[in-house]
TIMI-2910 file (N, C-alpha, C, CB; in pm, 1 decimal, decimal comma, always signed):
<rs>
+----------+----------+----------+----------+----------+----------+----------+----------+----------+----------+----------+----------+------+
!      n_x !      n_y !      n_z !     ca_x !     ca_y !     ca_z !      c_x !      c_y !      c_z !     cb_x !     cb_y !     cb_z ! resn !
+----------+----------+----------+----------+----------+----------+----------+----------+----------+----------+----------+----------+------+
!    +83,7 !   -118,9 !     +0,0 !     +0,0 !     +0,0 !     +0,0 !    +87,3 !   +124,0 !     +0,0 !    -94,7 !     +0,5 !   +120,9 !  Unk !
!    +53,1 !   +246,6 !    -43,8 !   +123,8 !   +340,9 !    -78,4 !    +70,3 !   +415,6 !    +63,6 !    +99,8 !   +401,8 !   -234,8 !  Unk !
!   +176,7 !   +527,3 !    +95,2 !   +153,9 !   +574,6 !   +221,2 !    +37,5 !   +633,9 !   +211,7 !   +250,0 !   +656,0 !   +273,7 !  Unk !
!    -42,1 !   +725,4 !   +141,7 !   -140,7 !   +819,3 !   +128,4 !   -288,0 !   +745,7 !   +177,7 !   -138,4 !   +872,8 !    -28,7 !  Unk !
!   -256,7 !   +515,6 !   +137,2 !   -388,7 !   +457,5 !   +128,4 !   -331,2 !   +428,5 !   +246,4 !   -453,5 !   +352,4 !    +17,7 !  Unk !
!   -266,1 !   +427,7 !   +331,1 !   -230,5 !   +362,2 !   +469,2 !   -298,8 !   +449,2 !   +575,9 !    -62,6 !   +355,1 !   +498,0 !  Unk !
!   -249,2 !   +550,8 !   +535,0 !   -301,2 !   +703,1 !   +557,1 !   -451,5 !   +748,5 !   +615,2 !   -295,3 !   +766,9 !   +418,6 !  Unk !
!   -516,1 !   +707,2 !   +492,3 !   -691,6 !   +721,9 !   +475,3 !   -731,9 !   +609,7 !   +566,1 !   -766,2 !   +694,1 !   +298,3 !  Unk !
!   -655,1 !   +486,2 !   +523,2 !   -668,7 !   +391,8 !   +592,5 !   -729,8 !   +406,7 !   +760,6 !   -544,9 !   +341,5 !   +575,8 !  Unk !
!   -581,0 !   +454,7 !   +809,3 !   -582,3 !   +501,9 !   +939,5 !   -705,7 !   +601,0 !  +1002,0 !   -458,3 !   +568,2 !   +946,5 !  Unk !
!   -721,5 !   +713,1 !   +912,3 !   -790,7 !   +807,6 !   +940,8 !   -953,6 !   +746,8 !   +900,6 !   -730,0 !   +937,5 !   +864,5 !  Unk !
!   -980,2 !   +658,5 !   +853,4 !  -1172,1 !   +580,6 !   +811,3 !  -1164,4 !   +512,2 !   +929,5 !  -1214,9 !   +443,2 !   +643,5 !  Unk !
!  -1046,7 !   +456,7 !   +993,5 !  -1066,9 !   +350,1 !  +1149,8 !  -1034,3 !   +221,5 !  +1059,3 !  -1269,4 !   +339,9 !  +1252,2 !  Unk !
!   -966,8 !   +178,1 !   +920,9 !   -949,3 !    +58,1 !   +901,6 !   -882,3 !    +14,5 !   +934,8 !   -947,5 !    +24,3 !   +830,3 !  Unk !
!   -800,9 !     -3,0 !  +1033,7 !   -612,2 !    -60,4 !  +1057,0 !   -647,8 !   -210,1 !  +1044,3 !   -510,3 !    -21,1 !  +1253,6 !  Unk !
!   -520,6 !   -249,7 !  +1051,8 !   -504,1 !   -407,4 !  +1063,2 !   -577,2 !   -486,7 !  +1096,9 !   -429,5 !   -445,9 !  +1126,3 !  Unk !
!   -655,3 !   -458,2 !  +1220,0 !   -773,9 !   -495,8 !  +1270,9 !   -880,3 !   -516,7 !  +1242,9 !   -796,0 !   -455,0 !  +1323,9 !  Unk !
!   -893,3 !   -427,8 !  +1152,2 !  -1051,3 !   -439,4 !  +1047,9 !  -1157,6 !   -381,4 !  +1132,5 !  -1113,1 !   -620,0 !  +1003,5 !  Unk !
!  -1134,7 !   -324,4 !  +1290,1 !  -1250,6 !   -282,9 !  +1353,9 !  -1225,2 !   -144,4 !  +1387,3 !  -1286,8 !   -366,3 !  +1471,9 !  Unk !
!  -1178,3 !    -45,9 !  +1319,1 !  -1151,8 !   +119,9 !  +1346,2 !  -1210,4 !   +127,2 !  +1470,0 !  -1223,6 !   +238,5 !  +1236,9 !  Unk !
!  -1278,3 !   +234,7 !  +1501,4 !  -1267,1 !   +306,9 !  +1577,6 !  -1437,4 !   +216,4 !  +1655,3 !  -1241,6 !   +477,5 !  +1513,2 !  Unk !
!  -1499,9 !    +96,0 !  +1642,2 !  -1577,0 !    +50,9 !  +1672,5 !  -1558,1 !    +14,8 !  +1885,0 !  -1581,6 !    -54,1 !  +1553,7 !  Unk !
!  -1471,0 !    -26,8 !  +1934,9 !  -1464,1 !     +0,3 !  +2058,5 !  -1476,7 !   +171,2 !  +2106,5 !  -1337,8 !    -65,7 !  +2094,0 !  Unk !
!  -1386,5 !   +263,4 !  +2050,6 !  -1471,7 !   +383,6 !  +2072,1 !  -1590,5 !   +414,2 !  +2058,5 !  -1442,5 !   +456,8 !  +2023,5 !  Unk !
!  -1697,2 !   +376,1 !  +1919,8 !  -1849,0 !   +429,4 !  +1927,3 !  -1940,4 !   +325,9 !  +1995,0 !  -1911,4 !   +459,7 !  +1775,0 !  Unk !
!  -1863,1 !   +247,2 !  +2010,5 !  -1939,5 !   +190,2 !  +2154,7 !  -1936,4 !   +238,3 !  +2287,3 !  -1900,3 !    +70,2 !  +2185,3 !  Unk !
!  -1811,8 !   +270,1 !  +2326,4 !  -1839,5 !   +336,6 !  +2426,6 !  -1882,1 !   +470,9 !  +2480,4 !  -1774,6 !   +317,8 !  +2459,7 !  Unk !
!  -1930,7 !   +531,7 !  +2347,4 !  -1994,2 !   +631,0 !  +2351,1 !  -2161,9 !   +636,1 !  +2368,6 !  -1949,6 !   +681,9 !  +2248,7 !  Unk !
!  -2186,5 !   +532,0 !  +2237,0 !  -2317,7 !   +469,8 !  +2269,0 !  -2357,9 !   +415,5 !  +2397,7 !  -2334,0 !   +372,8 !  +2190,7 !  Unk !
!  -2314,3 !   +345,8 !  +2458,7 !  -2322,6 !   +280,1 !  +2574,6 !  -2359,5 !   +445,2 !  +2682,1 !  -2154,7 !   +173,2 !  +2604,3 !  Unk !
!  -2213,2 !   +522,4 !  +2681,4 !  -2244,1 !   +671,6 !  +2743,4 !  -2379,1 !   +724,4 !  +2754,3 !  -2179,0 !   +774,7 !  +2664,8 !  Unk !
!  -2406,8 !   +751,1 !  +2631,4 !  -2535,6 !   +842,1 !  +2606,4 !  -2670,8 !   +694,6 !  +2622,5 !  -2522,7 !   +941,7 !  +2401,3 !  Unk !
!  -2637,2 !   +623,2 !  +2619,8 !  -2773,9 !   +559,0 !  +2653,3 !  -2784,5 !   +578,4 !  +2842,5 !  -2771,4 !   +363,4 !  +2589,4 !  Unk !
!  -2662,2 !   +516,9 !  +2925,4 !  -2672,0 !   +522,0 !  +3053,5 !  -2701,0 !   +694,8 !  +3112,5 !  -2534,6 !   +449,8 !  +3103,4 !  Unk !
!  -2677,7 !   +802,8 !  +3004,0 !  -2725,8 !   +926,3 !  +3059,1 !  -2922,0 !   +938,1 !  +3070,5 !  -2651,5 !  +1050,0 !  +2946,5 !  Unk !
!  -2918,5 !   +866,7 !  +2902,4 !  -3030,7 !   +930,5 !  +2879,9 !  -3135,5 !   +809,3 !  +2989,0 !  -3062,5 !   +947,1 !  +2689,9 !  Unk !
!  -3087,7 !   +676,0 !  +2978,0 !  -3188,9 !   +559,7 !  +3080,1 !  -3168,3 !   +611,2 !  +3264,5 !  -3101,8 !   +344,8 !  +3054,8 !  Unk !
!  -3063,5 !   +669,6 !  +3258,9 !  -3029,7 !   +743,6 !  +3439,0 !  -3135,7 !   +866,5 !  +3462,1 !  -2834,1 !   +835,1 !  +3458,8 !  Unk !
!  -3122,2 !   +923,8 !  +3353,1 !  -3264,9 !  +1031,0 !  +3325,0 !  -3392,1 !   +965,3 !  +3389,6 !  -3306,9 !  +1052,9 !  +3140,0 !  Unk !
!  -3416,0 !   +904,1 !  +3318,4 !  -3538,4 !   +879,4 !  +3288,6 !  -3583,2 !   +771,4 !  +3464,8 !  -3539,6 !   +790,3 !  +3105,8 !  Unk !
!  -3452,7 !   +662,2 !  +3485,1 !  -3459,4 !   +641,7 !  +3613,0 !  -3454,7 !   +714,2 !  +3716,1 !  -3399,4 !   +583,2 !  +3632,3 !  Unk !
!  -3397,3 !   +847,2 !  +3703,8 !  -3391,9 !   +945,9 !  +3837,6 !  -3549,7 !   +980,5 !  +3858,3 !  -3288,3 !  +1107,0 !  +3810,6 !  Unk !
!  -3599,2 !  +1025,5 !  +3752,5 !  -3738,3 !  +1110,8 !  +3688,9 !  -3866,5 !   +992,5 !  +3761,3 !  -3740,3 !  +1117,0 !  +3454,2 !  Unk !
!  -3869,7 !   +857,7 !  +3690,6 !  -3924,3 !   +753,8 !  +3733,8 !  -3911,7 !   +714,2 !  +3912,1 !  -3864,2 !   +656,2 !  +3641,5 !  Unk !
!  -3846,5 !   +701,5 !  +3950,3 !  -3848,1 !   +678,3 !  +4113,9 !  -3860,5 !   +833,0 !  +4203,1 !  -3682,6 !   +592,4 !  +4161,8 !  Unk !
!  -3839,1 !   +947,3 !  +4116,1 !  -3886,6 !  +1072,7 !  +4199,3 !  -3992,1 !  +1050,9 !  +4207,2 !  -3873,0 !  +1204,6 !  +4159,2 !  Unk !
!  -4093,8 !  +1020,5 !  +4104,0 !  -4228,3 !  +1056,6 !  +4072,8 !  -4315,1 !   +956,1 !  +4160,5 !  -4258,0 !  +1047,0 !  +3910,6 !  Unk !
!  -4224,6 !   +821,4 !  +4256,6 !  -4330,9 !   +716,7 !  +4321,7 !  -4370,4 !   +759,1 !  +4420,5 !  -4293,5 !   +588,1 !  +4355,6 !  Unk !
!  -4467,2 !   +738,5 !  +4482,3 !  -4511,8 !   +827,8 !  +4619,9 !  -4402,3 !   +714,5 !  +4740,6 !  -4750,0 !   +820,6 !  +4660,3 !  Unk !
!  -4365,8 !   +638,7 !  +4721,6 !  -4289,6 !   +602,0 !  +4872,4 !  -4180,0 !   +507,3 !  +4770,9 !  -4410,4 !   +491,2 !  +5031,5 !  Unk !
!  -4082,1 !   +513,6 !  +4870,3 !  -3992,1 !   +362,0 !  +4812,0 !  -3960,7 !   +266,2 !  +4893,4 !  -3853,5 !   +381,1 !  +4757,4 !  Unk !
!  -4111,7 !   +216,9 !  +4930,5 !  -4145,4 !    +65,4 !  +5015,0 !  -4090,7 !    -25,1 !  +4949,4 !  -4296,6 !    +14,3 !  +5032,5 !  Unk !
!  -4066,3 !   -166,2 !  +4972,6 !  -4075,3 !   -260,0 !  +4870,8 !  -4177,0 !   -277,5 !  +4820,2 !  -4042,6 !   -361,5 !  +4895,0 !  Unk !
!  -4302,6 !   -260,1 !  +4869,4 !  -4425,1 !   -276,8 !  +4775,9 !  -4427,0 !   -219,6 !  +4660,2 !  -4536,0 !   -235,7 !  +4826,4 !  Unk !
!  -4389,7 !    -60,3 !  +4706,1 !  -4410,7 !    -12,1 !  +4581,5 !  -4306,6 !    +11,6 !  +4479,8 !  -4467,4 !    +90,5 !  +4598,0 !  Unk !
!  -4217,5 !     +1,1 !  +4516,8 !  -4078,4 !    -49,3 !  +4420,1 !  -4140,4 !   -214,1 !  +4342,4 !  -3895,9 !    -86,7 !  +4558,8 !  Unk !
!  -4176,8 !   -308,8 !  +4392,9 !  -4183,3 !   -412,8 !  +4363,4 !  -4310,1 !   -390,2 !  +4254,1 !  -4188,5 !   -501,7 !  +4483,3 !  Unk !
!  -4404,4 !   -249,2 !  +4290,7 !  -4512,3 !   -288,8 !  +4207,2 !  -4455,1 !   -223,0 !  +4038,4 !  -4675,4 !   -212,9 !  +4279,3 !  Unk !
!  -4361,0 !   -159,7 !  +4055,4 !  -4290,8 !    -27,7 !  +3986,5 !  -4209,0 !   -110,2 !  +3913,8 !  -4206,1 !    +95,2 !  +4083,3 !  Unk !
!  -4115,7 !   -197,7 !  +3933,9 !  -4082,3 !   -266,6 !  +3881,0 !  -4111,4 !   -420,3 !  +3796,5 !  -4034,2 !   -247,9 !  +3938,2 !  Unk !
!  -4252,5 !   -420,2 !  +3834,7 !  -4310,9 !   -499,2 !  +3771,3 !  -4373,3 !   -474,6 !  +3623,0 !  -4387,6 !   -530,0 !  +3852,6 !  Unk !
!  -4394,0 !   -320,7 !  +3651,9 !  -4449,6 !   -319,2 !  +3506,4 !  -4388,6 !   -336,3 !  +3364,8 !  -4498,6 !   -211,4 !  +3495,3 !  Unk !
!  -4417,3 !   -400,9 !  +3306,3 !  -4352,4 !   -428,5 !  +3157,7 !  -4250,5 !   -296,6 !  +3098,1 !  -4494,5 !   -449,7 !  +3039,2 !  Unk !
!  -4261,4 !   -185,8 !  +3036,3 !  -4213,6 !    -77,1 !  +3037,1 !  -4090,4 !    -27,8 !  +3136,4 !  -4315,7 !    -15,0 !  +3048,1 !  Unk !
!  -4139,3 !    -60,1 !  +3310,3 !  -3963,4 !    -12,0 !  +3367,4 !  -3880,2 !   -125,8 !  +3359,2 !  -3944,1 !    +40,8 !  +3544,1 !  Unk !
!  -3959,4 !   -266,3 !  +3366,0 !  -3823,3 !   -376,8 !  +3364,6 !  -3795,7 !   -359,3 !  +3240,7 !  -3840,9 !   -547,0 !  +3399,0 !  Unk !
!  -3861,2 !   -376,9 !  +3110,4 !  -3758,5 !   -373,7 !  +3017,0 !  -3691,0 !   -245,8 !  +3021,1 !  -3806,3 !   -402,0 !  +2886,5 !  Unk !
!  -3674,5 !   -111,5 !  +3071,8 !  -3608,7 !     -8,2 !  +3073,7 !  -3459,9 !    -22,4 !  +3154,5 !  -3700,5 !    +87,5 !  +3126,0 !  Unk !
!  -3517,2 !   -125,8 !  +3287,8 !  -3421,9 !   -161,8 !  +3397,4 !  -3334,3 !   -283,1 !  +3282,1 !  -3516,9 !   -236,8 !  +3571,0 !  Unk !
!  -3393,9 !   -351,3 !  +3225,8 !  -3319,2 !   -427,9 !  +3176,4 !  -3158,9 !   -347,6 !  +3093,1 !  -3423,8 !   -504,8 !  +3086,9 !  Unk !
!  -3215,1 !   -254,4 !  +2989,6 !  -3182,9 !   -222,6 !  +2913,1 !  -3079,7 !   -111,4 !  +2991,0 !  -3284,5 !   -204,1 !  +2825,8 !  Unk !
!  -3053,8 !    -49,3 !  +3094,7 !  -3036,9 !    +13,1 !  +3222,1 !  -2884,6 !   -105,8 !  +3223,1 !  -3198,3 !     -0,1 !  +3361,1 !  Unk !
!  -2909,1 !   -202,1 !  +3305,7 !  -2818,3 !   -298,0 !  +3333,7 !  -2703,2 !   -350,9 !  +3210,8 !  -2906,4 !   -407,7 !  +3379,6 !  Unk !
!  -2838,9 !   -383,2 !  +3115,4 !  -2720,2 !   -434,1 !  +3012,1 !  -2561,6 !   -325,0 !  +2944,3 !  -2824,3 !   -473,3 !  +2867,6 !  Unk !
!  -2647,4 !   -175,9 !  +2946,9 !  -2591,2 !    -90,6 !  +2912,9 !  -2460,4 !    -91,5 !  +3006,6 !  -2676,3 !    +15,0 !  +2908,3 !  Unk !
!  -2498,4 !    -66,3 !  +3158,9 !  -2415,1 !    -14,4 !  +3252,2 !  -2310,2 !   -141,8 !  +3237,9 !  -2489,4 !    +20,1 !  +3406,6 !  Unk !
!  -2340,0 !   -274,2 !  +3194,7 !  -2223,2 !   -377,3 !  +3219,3 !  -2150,4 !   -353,0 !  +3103,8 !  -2262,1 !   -538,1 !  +3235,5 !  Unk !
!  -2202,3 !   -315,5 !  +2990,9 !  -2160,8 !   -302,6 !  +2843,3 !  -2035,6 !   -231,9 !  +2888,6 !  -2269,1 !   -214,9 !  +2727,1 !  Unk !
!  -2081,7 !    -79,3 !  +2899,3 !  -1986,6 !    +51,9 !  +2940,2 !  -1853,4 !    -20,3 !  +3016,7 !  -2080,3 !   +176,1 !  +3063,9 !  Unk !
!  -1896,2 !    -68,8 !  +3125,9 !  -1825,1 !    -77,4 !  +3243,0 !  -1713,4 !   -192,5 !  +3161,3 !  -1927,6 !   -130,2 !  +3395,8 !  Unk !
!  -1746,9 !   -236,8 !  +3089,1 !  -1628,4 !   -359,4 !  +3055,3 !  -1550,1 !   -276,3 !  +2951,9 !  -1693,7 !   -529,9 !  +2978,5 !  Unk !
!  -1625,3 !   -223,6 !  +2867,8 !  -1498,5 !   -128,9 !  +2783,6 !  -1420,2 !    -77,4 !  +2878,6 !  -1546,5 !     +5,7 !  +2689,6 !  Unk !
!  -1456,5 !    +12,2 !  +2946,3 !  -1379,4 !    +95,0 !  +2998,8 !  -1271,7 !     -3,4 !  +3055,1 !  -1451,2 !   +187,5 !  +3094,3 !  Unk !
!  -1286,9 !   -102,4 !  +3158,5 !  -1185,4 !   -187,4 !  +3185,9 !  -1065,0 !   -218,1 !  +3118,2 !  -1231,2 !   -278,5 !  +3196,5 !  Unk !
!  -1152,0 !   -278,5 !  +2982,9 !  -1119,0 !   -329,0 !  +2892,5 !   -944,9 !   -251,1 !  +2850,7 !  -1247,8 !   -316,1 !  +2797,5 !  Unk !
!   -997,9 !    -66,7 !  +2849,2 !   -887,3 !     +5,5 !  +2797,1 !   -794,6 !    +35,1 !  +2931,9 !   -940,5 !   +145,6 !  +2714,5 !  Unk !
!   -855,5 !    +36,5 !  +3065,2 !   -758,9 !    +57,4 !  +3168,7 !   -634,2 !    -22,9 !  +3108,6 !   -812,5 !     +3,6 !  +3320,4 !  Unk !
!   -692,2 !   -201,0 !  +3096,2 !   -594,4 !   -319,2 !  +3137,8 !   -549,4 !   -291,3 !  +3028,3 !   -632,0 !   -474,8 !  +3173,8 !  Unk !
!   -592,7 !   -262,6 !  +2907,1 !   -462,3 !   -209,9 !  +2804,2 !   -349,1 !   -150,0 !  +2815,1 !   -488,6 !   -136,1 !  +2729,3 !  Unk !
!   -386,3 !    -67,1 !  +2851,8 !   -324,7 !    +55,7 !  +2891,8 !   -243,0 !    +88,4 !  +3001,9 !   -405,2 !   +128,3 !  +2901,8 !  Unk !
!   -264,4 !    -36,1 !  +3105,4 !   -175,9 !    -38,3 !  +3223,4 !   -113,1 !   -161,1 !  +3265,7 !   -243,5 !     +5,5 !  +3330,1 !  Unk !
!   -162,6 !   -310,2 !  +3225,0 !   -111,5 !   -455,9 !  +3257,6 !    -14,9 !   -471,1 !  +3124,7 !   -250,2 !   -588,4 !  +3270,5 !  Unk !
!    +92,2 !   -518,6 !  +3191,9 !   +211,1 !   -580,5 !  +3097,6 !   +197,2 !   -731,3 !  +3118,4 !   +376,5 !   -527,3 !  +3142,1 !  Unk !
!   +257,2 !   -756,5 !  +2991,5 !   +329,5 !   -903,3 !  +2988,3 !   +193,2 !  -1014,5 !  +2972,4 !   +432,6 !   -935,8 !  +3158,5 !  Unk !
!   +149,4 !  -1129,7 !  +3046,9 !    +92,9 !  -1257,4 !  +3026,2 !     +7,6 !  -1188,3 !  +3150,8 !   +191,2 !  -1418,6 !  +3033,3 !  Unk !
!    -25,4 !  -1096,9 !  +3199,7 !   -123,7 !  -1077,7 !  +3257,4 !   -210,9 !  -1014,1 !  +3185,8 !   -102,9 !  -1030,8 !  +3355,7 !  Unk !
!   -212,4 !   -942,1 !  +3124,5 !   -305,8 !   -863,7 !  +3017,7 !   -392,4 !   -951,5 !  +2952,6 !   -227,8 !   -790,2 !  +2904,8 !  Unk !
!   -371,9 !  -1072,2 !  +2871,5 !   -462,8 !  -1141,3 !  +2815,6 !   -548,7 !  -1205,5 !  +2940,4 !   -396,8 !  -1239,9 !  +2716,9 !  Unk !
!   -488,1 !  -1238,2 !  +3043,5 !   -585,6 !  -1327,4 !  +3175,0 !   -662,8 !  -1255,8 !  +3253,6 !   -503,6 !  -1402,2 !  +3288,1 !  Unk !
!   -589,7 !  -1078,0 !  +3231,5 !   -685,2 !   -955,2 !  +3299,2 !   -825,4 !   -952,4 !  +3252,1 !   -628,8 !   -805,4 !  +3264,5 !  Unk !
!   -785,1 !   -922,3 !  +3101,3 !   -862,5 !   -927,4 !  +2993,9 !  -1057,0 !   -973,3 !  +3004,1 !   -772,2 !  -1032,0 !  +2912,5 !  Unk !
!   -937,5 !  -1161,9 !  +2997,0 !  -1052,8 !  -1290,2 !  +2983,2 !  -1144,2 !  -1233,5 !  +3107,7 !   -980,3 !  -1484,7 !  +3014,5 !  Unk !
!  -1059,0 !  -1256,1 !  +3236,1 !  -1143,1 !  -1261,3 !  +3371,9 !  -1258,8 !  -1127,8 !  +3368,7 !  -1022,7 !  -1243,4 !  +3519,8 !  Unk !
!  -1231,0 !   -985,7 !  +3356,3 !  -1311,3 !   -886,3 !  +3313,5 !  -1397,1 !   -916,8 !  +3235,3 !  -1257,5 !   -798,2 !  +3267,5 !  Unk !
!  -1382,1 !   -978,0 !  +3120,7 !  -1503,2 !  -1037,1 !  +3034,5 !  -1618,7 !  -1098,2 !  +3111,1 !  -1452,4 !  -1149,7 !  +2941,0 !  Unk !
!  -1558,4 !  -1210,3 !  +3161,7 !  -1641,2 !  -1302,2 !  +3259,1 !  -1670,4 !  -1251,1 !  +3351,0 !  -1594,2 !  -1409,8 !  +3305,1 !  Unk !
!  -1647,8 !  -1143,5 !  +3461,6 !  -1724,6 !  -1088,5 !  +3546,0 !  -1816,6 !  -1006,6 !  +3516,8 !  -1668,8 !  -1043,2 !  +3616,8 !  Unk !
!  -1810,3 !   -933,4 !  +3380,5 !  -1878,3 !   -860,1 !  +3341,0 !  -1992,3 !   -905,8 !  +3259,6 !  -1809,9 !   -787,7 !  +3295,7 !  Unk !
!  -2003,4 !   -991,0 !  +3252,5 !  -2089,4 !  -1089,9 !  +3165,4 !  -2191,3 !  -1192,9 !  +3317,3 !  -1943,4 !  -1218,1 !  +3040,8 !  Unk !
!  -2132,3 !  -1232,5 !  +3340,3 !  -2170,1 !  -1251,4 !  +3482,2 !  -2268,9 !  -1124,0 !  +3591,2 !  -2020,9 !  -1273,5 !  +3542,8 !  Unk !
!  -2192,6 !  -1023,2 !  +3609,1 !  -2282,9 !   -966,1 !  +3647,7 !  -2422,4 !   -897,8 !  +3577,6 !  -2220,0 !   -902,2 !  +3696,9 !  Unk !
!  -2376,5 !   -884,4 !  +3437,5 !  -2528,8 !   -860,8 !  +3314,7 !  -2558,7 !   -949,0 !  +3344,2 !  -2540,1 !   -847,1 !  +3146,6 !  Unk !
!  -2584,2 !  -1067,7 !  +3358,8 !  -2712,2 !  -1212,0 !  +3402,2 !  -2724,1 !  -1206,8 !  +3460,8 !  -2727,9 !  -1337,5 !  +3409,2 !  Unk !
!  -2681,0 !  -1164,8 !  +3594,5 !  -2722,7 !  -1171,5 !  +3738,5 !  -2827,4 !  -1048,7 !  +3725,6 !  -2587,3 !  -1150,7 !  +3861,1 !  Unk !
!  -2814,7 !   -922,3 !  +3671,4 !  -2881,0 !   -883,9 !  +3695,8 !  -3020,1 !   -879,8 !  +3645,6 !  -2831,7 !   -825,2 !  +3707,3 !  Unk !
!  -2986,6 !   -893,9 !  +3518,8 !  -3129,4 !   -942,1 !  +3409,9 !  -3245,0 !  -1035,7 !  +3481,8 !  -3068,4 !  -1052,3 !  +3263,6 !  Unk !
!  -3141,1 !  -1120,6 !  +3530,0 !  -3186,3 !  -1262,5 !  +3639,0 !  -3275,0 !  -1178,6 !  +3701,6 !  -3059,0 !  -1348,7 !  +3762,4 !  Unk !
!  -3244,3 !  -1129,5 !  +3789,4 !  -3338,2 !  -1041,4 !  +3941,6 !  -3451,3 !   -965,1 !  +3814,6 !  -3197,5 !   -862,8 !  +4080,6 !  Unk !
!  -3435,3 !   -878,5 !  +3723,3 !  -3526,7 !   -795,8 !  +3682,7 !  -3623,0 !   -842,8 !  +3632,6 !  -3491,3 !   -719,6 !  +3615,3 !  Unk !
!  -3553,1 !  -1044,7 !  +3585,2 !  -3690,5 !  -1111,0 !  +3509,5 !  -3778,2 !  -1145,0 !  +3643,5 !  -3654,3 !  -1276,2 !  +3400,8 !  Unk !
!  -3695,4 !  -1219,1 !  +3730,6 !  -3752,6 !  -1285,4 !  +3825,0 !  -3891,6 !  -1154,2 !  +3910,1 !  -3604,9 !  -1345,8 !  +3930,0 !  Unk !
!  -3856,0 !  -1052,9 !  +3900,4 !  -3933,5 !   -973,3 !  +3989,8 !  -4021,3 !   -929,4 !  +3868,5 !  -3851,0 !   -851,3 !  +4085,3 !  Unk !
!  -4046,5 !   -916,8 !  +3755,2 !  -4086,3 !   -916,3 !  +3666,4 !  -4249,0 !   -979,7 !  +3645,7 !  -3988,1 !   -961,1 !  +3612,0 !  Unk !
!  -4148,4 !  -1104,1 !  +3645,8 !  -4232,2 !  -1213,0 !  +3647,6 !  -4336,1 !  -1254,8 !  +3752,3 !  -4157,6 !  -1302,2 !  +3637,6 !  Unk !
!  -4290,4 !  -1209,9 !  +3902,5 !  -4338,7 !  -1217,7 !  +4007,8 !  -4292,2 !  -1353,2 !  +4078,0 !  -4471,3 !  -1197,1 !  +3989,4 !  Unk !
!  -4182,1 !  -1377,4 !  +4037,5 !  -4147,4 !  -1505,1 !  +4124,0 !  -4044,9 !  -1495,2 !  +4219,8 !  -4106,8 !  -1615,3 !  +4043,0 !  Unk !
+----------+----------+----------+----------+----------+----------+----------+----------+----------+----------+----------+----------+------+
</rs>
């Protein structure tokens, strides 16, 4: 390749990788969704008259906030693992970086089911 297509290359997000700048607009996406779903959760639990478990439990039952809570969770684990993701880049050397890596994956994946788990289960009413 001639420097100029290496160049453009660089600057469209194609490098070697084939995935430009796709971990960045994810973690942007991920950003602006947890602003705009934190919105809307601050707004939503101001507006309940108490925060009993009853009425949390009845609040969270409805179709509309769990899938919101869902979508809430998945986001916040999404975010939270990129970001990791670039710490351990950016700061683990050597044969720990790939095992930093894996394990972050798996906790972070782990805690998105755990929580989905609770939002179906209360959801559901079980």
């Amino acid at each position: 390749m001639s420097d100029d297509t290496q160049a453009l290359t660089r600057v469209l997000g194609r490098g070697s990788a084939h995935e430009g700048a796709h971990h960045w607009r994810a973690q942007r996406l991920t950003a602006i969704a947890l602003g705009l779903l934190g919105i809307w959760l601050l707004v939503a639990l101001g507006r309940l008259p108490d925060h009993d478990y009853v009425t949390m439990r009845a609040w969270a039952t409805a179709l509309w906030n769990a899938t919101l809570l869902a979508l809430f969770t998945a986001a916040a684990c999404w975010h939270s693992q990129l970001g990791m993701q670039v710490v351990i880049e950016d700061y683990v050397q050597g044969w720990l970086r790939p095992a930093s890596l894996l394990v972050s994956a798996f906790i972070h994946v782990l805690l998105g089911a755990a929580g989905l788990l609770a939002i179906v289960r209360i959801a559901l009413g079980s």
